[in-house]
Backbone as JSON Lines, residues from 0, in Angstrom:
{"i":0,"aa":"X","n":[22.19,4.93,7.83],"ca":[21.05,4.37,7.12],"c":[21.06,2.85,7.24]}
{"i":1,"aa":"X","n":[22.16,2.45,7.03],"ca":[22.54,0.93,7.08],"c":[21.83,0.65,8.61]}
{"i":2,"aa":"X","n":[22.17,0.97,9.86],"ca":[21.52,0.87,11.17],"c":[20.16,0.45,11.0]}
{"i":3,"aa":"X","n":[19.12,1.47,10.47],"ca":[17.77,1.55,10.61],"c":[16.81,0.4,9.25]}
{"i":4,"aa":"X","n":[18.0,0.48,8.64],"ca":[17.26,-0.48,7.45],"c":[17.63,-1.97,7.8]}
{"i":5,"aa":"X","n":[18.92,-2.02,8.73],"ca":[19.25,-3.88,8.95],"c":[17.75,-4.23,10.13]}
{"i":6,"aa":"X","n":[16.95,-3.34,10.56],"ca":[16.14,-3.49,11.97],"c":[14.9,-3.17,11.71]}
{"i":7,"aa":"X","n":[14.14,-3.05,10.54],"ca":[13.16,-1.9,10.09],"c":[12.26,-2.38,11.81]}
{"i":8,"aa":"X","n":[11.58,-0.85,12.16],"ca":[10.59,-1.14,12.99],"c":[11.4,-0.92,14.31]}
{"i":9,"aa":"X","n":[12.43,-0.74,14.67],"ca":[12.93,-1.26,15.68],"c":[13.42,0.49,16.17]}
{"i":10,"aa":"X","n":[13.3,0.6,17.11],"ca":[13.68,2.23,17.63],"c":[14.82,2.3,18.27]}
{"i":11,"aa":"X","n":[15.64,3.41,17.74],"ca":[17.0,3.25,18.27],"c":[17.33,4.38,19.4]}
{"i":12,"aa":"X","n":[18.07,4.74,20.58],"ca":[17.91,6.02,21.03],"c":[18.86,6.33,20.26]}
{"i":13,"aa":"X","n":[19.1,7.83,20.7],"ca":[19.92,8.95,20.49],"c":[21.18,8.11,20.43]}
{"i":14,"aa":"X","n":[21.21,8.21,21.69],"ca":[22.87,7.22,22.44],"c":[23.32,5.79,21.84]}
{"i":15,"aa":"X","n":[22.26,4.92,21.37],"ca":[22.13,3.84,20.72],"c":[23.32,3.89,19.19]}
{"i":16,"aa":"X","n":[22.26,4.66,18.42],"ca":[22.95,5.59,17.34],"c":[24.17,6.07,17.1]}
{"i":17,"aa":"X","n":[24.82,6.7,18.39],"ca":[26.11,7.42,18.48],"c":[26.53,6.25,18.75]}
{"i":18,"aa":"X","n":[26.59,5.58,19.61],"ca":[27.69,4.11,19.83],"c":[27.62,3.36,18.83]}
{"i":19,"aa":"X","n":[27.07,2.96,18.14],"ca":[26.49,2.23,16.93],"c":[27.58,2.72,15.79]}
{"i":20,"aa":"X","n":[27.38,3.75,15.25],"ca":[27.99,4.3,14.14],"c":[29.53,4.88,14.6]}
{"i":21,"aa":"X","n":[29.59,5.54,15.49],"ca":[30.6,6.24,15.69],"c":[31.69,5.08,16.43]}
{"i":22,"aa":"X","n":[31.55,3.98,17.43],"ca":[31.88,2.87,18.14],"c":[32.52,3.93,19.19]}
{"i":23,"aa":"X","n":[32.01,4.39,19.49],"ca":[32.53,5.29,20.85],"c":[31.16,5.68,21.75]}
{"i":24,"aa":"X","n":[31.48,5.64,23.16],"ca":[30.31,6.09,24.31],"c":[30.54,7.94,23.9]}
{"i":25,"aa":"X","n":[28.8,7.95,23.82],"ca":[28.49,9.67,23.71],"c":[28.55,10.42,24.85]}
{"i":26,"aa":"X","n":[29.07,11.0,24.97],"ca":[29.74,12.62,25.68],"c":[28.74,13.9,25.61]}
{"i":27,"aa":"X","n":[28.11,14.21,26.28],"ca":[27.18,15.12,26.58],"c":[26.29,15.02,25.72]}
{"i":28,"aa":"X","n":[25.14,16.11,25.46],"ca":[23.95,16.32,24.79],"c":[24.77,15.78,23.21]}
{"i":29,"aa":"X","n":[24.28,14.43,22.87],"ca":[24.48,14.44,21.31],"c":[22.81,14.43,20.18]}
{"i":30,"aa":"X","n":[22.2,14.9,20.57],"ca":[20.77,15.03,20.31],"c":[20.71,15.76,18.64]}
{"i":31,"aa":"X","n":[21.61,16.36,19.31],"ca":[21.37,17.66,17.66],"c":[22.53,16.95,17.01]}
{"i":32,"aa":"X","n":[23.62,15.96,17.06],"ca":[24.23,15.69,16.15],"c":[24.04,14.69,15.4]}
{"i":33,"aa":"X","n":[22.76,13.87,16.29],"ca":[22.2,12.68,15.43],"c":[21.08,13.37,14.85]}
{"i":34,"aa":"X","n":[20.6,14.55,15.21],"ca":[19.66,15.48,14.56],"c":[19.63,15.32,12.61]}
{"i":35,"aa":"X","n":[20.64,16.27,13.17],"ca":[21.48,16.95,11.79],"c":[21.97,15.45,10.97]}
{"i":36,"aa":"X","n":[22.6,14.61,11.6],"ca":[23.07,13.46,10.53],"c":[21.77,12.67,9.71]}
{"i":37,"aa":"X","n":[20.64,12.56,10.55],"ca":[19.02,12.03,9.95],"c":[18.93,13.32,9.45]}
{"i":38,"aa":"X","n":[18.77,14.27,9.38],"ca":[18.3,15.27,8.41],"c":[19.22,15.36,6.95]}
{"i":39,"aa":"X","n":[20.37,14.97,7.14],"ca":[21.07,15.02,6.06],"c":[20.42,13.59,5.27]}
{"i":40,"aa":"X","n":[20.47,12.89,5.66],"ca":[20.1,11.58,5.1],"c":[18.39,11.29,4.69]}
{"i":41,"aa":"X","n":[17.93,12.35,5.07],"ca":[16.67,12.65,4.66],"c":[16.87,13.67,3.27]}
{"i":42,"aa":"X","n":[17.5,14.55,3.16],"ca":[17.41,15.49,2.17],"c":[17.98,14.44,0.74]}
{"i":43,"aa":"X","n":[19.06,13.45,1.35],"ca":[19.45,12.81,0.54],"c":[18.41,11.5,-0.33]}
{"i":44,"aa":"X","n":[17.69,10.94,0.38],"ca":[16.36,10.61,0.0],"c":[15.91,10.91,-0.74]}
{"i":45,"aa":"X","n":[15.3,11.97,0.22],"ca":[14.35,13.1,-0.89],"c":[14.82,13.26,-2.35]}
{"i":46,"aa":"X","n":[16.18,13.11,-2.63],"ca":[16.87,13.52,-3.99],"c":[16.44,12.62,-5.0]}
{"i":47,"aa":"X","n":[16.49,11.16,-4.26],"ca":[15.69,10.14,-4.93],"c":[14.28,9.58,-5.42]}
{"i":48,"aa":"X","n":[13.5,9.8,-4.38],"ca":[12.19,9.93,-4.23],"c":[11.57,11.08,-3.12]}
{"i":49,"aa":"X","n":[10.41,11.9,-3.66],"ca":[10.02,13.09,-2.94],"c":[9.02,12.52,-1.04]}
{"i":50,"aa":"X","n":[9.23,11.22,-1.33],"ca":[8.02,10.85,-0.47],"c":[9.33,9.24,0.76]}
{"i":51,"aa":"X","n":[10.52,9.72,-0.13],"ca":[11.52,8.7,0.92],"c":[11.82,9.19,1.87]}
{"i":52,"aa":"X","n":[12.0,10.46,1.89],"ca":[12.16,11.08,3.36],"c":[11.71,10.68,4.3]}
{"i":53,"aa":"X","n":[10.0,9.96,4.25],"ca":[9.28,9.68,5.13],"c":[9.43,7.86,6.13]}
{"i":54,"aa":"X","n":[10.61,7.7,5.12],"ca":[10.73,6.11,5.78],"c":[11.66,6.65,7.21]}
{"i":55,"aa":"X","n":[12.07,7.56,7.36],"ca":[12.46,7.24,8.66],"c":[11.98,8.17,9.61]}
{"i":56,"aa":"X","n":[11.6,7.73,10.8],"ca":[10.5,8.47,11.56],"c":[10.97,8.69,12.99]}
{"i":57,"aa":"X","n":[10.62,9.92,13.27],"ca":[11.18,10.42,14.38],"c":[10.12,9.86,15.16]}
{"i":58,"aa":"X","n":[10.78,9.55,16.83],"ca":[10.05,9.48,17.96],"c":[10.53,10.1,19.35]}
{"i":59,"aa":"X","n":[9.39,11.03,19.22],"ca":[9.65,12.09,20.22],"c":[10.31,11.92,21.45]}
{"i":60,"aa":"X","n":[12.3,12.29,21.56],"ca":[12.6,12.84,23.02],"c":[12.99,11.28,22.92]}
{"i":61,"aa":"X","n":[13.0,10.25,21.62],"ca":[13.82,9.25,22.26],"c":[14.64,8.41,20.98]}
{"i":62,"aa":"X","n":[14.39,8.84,19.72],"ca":[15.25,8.04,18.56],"c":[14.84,8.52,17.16]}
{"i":63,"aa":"X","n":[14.57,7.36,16.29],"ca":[14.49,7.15,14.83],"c":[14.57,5.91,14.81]}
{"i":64,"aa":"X","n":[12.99,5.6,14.32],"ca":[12.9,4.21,13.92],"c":[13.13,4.29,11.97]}
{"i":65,"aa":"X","n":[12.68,3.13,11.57],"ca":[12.59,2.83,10.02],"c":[11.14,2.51,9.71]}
């Protein structure tokens, strides 16, 4: 979350993401594991406000902006 909120606006890839957070180069399809980590962090949102989910926005086949 920290990533997308220091950049609002700014689109990150997949791969961007995984090196970013994890500080390691990504190793095959990591698509569904940055999937699942924005989906968690969306539900977690949501817990707060029903309509926060929506600050972070998928872009098709290449990231998650803010």
């Amino acid at each position: 979350m920290h990533l997308l909120v220091s950049t609002p606006g700014r689109v990150y890839t997949y791969s961007q993401i995984y090196q970013l957070v994890w500080q390691e180069y990504p190793h095959g399809d990591i698509t569904n594991i940055i999937y699942c980590m924005v989906r968690r962090l969306k539900q977690k949102l949501k817990k707060v406000d029903v309509n926060a989910e929506h600050i972070i926005s998928s872009v098709k086949e290449v990231g998650y902006c803010l």
